[in-house]
C-alpha angles and dihedrals in degrees: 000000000000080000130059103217115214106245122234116249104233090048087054096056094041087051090049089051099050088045082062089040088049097048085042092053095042085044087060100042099042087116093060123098126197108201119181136163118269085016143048138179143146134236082238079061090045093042085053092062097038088059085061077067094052106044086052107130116223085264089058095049085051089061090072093063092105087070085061093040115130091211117185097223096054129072104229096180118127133206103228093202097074101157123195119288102003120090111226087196107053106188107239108355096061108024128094104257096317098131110016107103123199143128090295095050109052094101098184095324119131102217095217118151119283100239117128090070091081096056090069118092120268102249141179111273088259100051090047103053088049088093089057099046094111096038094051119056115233093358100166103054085051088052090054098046087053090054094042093056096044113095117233088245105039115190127255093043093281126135137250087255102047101047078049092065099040094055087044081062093061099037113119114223116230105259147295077022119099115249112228084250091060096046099050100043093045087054096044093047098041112022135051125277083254090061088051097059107088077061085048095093093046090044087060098057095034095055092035081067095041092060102044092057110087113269107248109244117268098286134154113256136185152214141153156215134222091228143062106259100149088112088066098051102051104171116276100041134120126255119204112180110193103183131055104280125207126222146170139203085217115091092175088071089053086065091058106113089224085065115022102334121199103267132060125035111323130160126198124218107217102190131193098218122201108161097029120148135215126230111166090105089065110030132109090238101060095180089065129088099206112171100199122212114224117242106267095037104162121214146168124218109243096183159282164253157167119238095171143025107276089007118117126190126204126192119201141176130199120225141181115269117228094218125045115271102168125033110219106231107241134013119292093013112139125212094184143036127281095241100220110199121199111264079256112066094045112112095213091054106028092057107040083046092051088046090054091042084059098032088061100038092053083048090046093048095039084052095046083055116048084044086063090051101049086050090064099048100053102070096054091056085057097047091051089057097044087058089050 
């Protein structure tokens, strides 16, 4: 972050605790291999980060203040009745501006193209998430859980490593502590591409698994904010999200008062998807289907109303941008559909096709023509020679 925050006292002693809870517990279980198809580590691999904890200095652990922050720009308030397998937070569709970018949300960021992220090696989820260990609280434990949960054989031909870090995506923290989500989208929506890179390695591997996941059919998705922002998407204008945006087919979630509720000033996001993915395979919820936007996902505002009293509808619809916004993040990867148009409608087919129709039915007539005209000929040539 461009500024360091002071940490709160308390945090830092918790965080030093659980540094000495965390070293107690690997020491214990040492012994202990995890062994899975497609990756494999130890816990002697997994004690070796966590003595990067460890050996953390009192600076370094200052570094994490950001996580205690009050900024004035975030909503830090938690829902305390979380229950299992259901996130209370969802990143874009729920919280307060979090994940809605637009001309009066840049907040110093300078919105250049997020490219340099795909130039990192692809790496396993461990090894990726090194570089974040002193911006995420308790990462490690988070990281296990993801793995743990991951079958040997994940759907969709991705690898152990790469649903991991998909459903790492979707795990909520344990409050008042930031979840990875939160983290990355706040940095890609408010802060440089040079503040992004300690999350470039874990973007590789997390948008390696994004793209190789079908894109869902063109539908109509929504999500929604908790504030009247209709006066800053007049129609016509273009819509740039930055960060992964969360979204659901389901507008009835969207009236639960733990995400939009049905009172106070709200606005819906009705988005004509074309490149969305599905996660719901490899999150951590597995009773939500979430289609996440890729960071980058251009749109233009189509229009706009207002059904109720303090209730505010957006329709978008994503295009695709003429420039690059988002790198994939390896050769041949796609972000969008390959848009398939009938034999028909193609110009390099449809006119030499309609040349040689013409071509042969102007043959066929000139033909049709000078036989006629040999036929009649022909008898009168044999007349003249009978009266001969």
């Amino acid at each position: 972050m461009n500024q360091r925050a002071n940490v709160i006292p308390d945090a830092l002693y918790e965080e030093n605790q659980y540094t000495q809870r965390v070293n107690d517990n690997v020491r214990k279980k040492r012994k202990k291999k995890v062994n899975r198809k497609n990756v494999t580590f130890t816990n002697d691999s997994i004690y070796n980060l966590n003595e990067q904890i460890s050996s953390l200095s009192e600076k370094d652990t200052v570094n994490q203040g950001h996580l205690y922050a009050q900024d004035e720009n975030v909503d830090y308030t938690f829902d305390h009745d979380e229950t299992e397998k259901q996130r209370v937070a969802q990143p874009p569709v729920v919280e307060e501006n979090k994940q809605v970018t637009n001309e009066a949300e840049k907040l110093g960021t300078d919105e250049a193209p997020i490219i340099e992220y795909a130039e990192e090696p692809l790496l396993p989820l461990i090894d990726a998430c090194a570089p974040l260990v002193d911006i995420l609280h308790d990462l490690w434990t988070y990281v296990n859980m993801a793995l743990e949960e991951t079958p040997e054989e994940p759907p969709d031909g991705l690898t152990v490593d790469e649903s991991a870090a998909i459903r790492l995506y979707t795990i909520e923290w344990t409050a008042p502590h930031r979840s990875l989500y939160s983290m990355l989208n706040y940095t890609l929506k408010n802060y440089s591409r040079e503040e992004l890179r300690p999350y470039f390695r874990y973007m590789k591997l997390f948008l390696t698994a994004l793209v190789k996941l079908p894109c869902s059919p063109p539908l109509t998705v929504w999500r929604g904010v908790t504030k009247d922002l209709s006066a800053e998407f007049p129609p016509g204008t273009p819509v740039t999200w930055w960060s992964f945006s969360s979204t659901t087919t389901e507008l009835t979630v969207l009236e639960n008062n733990m995400y939009l509720g049905t009172t106070g000033a709200r606005t819906l996001f009705s988005v004509e998807a074309i490149n969305g993915r599905t996660i719901r395979a490899h999150s951590h919820f597995v009773t939500e289907d979430e289609i996440l936007l890729l960071p980058g996902t251009h749109m233009i505002v189509q229009s706009q109303f207002s059904p109720a009293t303090d209730l505010y509808i957006i329709h978008l619809k994503q295009v695709i941008p003429n420039e690059t916004l988002l790198q994939p993040p390896f050769e041949g990867a796609c972000l969008y559909p390959k848009i398939t148009r009938p034999w028909y409608r193609k110009k390099r087919i449809v006119i030499p096709l309609a040349i040689l129709v013409t071509m042969c039915i102007v043959a066929t007539i000139i033909g049709a023509i000078l036989g006629s005209r040999a036929a009649n000929k022909e008898p009168r040539m044999y007349a003249f020679f009978d009266v001969l």
